[in-house]
Structure formats: C-alpha cells, structure tokens
PDB file of N, CA, C and O in Angstrom:
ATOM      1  N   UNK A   1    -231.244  92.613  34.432  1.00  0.00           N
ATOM      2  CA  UNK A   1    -230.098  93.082  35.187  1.00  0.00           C
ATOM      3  C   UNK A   1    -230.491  93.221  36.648  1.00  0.00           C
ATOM      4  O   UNK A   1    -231.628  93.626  36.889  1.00  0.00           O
ATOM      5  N   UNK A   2    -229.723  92.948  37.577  1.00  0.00           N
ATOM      6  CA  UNK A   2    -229.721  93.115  38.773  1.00  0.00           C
ATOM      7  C   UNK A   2    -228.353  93.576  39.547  1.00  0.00           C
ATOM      8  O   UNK A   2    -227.345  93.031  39.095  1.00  0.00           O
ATOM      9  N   UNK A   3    -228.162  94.384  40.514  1.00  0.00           N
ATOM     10  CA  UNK A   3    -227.419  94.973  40.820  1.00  0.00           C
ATOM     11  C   UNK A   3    -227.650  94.583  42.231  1.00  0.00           C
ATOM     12  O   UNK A   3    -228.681  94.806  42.866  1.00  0.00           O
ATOM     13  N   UNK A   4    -226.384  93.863  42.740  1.00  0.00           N
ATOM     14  CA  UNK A   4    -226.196  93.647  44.263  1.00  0.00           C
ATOM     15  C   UNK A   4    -224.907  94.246  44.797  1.00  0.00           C
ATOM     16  O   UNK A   4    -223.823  94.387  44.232  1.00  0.00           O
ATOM     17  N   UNK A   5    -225.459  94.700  46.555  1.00  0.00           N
ATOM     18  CA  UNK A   5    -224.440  95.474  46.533  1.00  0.00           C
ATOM     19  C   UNK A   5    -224.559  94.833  48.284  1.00  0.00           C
ATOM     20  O   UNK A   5    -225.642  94.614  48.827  1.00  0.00           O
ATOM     21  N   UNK A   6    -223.350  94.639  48.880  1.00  0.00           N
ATOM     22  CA  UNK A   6    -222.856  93.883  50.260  1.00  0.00           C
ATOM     23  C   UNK A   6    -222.574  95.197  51.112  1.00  0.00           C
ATOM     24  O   UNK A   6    -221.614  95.966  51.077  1.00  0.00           O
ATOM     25  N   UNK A   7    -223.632  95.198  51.823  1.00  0.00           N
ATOM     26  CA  UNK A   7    -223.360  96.421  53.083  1.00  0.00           C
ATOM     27  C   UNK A   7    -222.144  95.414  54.192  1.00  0.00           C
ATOM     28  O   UNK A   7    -221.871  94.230  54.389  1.00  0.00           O
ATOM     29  N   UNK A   8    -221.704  96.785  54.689  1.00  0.00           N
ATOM     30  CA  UNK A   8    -221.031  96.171  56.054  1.00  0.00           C
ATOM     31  C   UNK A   8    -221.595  97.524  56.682  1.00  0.00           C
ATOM     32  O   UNK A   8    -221.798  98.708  56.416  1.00  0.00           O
ATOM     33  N   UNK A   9    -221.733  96.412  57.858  1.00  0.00           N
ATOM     34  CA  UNK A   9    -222.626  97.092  59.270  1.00  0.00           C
ATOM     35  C   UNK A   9    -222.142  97.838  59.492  1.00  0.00           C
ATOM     36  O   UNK A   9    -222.689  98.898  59.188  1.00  0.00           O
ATOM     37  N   UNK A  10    -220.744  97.933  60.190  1.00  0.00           N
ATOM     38  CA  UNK A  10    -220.026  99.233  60.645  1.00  0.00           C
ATOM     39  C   UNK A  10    -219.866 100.084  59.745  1.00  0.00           C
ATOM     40  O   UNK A  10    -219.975 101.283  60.005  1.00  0.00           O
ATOM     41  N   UNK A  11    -219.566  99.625  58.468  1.00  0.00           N
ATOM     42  CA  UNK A  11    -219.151 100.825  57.653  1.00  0.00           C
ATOM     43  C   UNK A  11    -220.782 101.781  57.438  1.00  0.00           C
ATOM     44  O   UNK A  11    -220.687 103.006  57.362  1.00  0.00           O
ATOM     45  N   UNK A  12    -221.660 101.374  57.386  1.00  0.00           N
ATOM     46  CA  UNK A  12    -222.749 101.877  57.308  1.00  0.00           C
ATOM     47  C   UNK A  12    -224.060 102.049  58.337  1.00  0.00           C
ATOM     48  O   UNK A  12    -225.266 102.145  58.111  1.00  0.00           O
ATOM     49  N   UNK A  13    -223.398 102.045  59.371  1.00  0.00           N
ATOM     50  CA  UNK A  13    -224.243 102.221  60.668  1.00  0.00           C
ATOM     51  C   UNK A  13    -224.691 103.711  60.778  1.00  0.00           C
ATOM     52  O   UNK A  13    -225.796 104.228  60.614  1.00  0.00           O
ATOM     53  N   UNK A  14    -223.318 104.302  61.150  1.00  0.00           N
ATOM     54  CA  UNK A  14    -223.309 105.597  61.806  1.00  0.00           C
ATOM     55  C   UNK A  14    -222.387 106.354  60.740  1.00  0.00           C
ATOM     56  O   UNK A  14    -221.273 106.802  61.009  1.00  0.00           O
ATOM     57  N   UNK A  15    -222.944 106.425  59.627  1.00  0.00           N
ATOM     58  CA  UNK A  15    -221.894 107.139  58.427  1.00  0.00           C
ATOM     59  C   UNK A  15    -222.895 108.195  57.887  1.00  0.00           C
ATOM     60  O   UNK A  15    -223.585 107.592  57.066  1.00  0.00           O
ATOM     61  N   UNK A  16    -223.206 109.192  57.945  1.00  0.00           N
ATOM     62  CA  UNK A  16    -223.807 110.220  57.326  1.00  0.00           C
ATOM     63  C   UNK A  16    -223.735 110.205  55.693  1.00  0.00           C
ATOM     64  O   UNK A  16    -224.807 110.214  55.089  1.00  0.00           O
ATOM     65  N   UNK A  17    -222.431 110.180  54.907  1.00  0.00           N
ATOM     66  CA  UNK A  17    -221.418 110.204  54.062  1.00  0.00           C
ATOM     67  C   UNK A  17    -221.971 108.896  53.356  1.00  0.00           C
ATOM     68  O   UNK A  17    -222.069 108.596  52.166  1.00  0.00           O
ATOM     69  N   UNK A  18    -222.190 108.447  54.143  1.00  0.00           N
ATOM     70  CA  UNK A  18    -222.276 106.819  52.861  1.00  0.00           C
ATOM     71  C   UNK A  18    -224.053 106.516  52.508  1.00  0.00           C
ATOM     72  O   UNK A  18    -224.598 106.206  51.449  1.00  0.00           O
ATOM     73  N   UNK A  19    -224.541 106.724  53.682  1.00  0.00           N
ATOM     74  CA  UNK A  19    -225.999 107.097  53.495  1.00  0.00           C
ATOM     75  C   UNK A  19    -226.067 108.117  52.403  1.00  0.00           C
ATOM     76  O   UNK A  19    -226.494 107.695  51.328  1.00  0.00           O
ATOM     77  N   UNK A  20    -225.872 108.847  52.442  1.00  0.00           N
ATOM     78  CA  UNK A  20    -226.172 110.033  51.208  1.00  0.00           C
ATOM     79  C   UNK A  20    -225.692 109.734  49.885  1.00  0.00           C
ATOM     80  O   UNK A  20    -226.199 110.075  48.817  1.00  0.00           O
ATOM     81  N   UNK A  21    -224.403 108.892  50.134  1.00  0.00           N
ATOM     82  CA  UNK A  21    -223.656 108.421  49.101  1.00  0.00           C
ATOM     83  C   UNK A  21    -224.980 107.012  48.331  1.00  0.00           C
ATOM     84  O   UNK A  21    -225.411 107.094  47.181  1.00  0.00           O
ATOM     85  N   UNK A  22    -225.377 105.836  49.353  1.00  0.00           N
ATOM     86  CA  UNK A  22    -226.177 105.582  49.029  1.00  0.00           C
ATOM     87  C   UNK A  22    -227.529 105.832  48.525  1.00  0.00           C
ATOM     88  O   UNK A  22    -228.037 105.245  47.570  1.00  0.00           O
ATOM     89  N   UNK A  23    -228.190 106.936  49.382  1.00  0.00           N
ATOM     90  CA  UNK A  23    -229.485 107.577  48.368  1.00  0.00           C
ATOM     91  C   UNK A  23    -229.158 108.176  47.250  1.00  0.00           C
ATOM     92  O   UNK A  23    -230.070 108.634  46.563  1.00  0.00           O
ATOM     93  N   UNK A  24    -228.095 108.279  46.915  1.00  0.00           N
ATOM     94  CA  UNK A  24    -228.156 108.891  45.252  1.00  0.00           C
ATOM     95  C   UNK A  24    -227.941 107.613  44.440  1.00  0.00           C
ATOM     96  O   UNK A  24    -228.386 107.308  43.333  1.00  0.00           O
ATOM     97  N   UNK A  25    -227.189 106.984  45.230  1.00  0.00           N
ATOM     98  CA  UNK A  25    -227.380 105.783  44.230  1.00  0.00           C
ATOM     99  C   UNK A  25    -228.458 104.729  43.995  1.00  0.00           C
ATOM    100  O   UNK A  25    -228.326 103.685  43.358  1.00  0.00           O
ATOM    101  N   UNK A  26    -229.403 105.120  44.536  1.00  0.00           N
ATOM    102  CA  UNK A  26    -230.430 104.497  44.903  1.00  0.00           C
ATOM    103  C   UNK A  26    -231.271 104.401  43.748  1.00  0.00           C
ATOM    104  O   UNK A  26    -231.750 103.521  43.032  1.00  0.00           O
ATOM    105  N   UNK A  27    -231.261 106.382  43.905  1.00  0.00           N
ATOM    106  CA  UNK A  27    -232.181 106.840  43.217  1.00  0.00           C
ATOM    107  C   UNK A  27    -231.729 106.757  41.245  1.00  0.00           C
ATOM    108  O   UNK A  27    -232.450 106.813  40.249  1.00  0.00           O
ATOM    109  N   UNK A  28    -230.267 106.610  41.417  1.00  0.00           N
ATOM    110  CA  UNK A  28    -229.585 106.396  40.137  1.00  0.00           C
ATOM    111  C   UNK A  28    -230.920 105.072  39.339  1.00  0.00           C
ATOM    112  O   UNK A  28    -231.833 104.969  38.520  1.00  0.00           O
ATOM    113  N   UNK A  29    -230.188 104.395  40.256  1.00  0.00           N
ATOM    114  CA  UNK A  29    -230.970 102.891  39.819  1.00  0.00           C
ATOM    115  C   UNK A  29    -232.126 102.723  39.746  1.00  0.00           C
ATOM    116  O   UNK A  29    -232.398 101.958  38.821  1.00  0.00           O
ATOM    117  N   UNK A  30    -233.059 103.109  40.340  1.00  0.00           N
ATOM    118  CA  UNK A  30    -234.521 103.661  40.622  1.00  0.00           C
ATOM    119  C   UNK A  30    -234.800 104.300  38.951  1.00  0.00           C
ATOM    120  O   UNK A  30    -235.693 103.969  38.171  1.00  0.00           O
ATOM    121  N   UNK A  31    -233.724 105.286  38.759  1.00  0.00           N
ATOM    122  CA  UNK A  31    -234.364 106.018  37.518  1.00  0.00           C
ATOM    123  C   UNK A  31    -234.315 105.448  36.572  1.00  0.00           C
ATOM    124  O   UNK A  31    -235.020 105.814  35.632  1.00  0.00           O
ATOM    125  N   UNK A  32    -233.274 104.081  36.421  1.00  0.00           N
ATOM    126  CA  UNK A  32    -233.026 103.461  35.187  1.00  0.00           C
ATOM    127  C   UNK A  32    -233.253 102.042  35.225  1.00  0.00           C
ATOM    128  O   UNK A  32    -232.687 101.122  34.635  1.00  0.00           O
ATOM    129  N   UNK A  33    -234.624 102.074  36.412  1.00  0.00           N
ATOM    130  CA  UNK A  33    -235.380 100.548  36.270  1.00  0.00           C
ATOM    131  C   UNK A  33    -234.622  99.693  36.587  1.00  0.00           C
ATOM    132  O   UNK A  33    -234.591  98.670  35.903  1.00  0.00           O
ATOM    133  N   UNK A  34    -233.713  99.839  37.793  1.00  0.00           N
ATOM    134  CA  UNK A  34    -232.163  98.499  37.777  1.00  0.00           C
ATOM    135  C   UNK A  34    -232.775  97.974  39.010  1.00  0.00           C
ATOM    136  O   UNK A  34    -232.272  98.662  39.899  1.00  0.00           O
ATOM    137  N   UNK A  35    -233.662  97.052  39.599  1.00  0.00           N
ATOM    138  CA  UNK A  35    -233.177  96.324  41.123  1.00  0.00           C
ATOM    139  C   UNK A  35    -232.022  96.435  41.427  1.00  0.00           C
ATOM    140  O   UNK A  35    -230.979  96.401  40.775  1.00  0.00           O
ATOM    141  N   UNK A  36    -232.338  96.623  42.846  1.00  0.00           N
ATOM    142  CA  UNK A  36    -230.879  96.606  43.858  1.00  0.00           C
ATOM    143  C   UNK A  36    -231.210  95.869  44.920  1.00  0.00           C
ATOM    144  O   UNK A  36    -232.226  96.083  45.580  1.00  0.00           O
ATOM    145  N   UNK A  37    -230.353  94.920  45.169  1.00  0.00           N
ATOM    146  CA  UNK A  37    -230.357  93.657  46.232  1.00  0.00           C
ATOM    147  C   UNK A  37    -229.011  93.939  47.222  1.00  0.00           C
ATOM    148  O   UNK A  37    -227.819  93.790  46.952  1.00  0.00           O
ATOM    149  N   UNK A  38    -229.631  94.385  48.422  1.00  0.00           N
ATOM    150  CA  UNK A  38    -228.892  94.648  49.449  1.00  0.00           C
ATOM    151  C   UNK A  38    -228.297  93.659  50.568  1.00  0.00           C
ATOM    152  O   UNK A  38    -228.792  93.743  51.692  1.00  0.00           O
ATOM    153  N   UNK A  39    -227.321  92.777  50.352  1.00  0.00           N
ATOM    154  CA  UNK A  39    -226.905  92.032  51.606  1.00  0.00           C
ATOM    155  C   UNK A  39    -226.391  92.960  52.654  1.00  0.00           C
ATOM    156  O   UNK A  39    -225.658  93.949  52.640  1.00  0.00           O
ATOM    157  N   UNK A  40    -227.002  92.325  53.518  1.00  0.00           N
ATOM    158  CA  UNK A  40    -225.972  92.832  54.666  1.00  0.00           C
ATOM    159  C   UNK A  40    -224.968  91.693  55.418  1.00  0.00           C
ATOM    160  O   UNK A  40    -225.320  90.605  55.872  1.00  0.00           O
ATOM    161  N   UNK A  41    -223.304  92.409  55.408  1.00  0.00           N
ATOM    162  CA  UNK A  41    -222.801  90.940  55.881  1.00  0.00           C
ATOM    163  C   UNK A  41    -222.493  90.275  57.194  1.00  0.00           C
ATOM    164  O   UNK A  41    -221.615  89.500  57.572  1.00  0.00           O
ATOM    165  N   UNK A  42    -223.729  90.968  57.859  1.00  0.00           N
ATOM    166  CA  UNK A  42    -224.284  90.027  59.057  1.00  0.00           C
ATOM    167  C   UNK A  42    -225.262  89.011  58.659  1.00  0.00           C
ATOM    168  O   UNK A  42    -225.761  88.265  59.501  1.00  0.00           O
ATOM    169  N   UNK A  43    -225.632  88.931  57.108  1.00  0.00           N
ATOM    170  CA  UNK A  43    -227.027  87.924  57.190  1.00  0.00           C
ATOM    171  C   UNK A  43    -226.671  86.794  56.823  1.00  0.00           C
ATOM    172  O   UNK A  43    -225.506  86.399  56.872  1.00  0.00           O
ATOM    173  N   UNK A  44    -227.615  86.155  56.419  1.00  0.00           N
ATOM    174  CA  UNK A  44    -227.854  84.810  56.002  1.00  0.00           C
ATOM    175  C   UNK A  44    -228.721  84.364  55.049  1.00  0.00           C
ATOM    176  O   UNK A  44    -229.794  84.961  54.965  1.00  0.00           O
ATOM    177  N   UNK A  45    -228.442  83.187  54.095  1.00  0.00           N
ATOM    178  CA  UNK A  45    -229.041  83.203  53.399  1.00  0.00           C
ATOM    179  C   UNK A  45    -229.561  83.541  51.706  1.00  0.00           C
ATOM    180  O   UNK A  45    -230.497  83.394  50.920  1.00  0.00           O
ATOM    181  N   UNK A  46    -228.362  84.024  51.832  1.00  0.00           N
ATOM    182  CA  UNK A  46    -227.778  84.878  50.727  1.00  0.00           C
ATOM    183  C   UNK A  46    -228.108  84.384  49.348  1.00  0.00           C
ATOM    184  O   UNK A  46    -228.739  85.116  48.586  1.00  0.00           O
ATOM    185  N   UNK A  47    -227.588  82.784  48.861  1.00  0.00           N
ATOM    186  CA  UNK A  47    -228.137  82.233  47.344  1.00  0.00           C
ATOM    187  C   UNK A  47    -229.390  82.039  47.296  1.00  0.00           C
ATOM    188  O   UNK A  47    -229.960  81.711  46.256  1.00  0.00           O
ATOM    189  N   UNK A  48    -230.007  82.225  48.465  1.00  0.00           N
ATOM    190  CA  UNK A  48    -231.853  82.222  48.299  1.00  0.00           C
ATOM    191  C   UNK A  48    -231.944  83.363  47.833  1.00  0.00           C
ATOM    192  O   UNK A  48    -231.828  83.554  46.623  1.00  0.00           O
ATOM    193  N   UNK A  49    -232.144  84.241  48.606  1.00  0.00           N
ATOM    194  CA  UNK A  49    -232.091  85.574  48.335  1.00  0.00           C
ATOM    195  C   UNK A  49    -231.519  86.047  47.255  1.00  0.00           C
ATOM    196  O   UNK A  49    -231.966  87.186  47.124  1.00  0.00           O
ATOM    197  N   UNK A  50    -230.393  85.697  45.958  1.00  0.00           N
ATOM    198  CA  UNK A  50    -229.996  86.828  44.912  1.00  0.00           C
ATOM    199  C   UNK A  50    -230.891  85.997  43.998  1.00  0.00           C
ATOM    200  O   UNK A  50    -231.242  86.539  42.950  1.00  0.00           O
ATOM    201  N   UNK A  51    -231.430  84.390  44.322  1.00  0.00           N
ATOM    202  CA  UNK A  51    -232.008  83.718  43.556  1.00  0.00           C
ATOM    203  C   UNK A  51    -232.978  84.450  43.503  1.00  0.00           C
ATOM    204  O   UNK A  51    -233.113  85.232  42.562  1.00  0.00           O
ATOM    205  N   UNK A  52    -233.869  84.362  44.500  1.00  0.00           N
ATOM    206  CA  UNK A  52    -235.257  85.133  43.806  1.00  0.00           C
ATOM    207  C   UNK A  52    -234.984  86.664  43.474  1.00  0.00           C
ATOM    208  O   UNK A  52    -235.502  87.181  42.484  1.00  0.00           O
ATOM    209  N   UNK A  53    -234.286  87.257  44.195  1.00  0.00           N
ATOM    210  CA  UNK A  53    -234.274  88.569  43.075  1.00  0.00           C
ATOM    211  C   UNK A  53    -233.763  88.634  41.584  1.00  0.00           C
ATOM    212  O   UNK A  53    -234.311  89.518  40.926  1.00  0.00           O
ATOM    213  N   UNK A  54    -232.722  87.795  40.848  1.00  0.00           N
ATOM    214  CA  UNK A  54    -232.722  87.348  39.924  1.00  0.00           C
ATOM    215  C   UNK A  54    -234.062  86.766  39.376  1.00  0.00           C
ATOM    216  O   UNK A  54    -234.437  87.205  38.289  1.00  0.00           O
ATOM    217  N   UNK A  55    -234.530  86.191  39.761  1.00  0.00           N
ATOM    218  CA  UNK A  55    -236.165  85.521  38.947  1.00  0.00           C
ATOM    219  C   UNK A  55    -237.437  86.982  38.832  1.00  0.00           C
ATOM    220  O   UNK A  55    -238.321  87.392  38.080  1.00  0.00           O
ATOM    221  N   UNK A  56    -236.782  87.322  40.103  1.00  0.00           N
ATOM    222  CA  UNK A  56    -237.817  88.520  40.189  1.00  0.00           C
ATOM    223  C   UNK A  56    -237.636  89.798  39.129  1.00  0.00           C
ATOM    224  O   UNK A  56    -238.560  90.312  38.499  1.00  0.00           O
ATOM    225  N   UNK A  57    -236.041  90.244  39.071  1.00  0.00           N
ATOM    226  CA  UNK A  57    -235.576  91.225  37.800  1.00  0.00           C
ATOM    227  C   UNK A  57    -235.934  90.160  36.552  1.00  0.00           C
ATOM    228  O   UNK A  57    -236.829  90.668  35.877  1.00  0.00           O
ATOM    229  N   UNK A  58    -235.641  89.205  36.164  1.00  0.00           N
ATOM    230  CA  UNK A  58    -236.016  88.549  34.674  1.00  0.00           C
ATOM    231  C   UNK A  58    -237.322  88.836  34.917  1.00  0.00           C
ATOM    232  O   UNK A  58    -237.586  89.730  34.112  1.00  0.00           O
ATOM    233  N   UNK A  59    -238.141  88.634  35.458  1.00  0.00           N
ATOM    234  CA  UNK A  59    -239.913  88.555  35.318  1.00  0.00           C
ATOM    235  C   UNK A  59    -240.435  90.400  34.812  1.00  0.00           C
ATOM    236  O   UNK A  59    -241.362  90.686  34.054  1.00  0.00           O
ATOM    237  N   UNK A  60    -239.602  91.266  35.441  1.00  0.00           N
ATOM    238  CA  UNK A  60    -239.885  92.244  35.346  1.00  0.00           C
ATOM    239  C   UNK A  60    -238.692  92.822  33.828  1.00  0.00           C
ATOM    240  O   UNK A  60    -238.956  93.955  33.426  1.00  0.00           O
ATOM    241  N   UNK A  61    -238.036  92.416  33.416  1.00  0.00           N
ATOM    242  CA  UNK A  61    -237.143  92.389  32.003  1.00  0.00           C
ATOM    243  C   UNK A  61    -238.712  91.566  31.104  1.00  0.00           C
ATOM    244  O   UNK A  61    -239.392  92.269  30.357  1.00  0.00           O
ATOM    245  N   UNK A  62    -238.881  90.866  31.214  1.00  0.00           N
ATOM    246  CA  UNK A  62    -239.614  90.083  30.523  1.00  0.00           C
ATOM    247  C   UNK A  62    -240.943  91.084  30.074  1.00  0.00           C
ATOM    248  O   UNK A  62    -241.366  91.162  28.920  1.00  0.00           O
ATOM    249  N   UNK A  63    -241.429  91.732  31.100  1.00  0.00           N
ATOM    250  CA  UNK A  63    -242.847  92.575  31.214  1.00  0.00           C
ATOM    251  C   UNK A  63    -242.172  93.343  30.253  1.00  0.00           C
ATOM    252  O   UNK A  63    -242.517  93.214  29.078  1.00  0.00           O
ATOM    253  N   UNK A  64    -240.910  94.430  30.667  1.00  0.00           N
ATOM    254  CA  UNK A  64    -240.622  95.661  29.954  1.00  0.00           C
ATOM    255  C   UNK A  64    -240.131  95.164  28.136  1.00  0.00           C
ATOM    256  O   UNK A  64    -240.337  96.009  27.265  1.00  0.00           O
ATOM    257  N   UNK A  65    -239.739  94.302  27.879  1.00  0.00           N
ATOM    258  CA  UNK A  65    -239.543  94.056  26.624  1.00  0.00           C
ATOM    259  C   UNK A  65    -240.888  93.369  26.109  1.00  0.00           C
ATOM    260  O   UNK A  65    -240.825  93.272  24.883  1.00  0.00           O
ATOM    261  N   UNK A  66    -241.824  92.970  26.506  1.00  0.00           N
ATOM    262  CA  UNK A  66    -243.142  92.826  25.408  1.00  0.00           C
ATOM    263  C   UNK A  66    -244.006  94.199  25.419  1.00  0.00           C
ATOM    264  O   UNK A  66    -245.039  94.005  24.778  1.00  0.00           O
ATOM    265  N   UNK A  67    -243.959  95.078  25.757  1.00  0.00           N
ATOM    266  CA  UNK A  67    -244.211  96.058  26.069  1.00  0.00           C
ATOM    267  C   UNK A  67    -243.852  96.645  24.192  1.00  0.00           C
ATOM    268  O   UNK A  67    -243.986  97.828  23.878  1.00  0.00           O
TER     269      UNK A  67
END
C-alpha cells in the first residue's frame, strides 16, 4: 500500500491548521507502516516518482510478509 497525497503550495505554505492537520496524519501512517508520497503541485515528474515509491512500498510489503 502506498498512500499519495498532492500538496498545493498556497494551501500549505502559511497554514498553521493544515500543518498540524498534516503531522497527525503523518504520524497516523507512520504508526501503521503506510508510505506517504508527497507531490507538490508545483513539481515535476510525478510517474517517476509514484513509480519508484510503489516499487519501494512492494519491496518493503514483501520484507514484512516473510517475516
């Protein structure tokens, strides 16, 4: 599983509220082993990028189930 989530700049520049809103969700995901892949939609590059984090969450799914 991988969890992507599309920042917008303005909305998350100067937001106190969404920052906080984001560190809990952070830490949500953090606690329950989920990657989180952050675009921002000023960037570029993007199907590279969910590609390898996709390869990168399966590799790490893969570790936790032979386990």
């Amino acid at each position: 599983m991988l969890a992507i989530e599309v920042d917008g700049f303005a909305y998350h520049e100067d937001n106190p509220t969404q920052l906080e809103r984001d560190a809990i969700k952070d830490e949500i995901l953090r606690t329950h082993q989920m990657p989180l892949l952050r675009l921002p939609t000023t960037g570029s590059g993007e199907d590279s990028r969910i590609r390898r984090a996709l390869d990168v969450a399966e590799a790490q799914w893969v570790r936790m189930s032979s386990r």
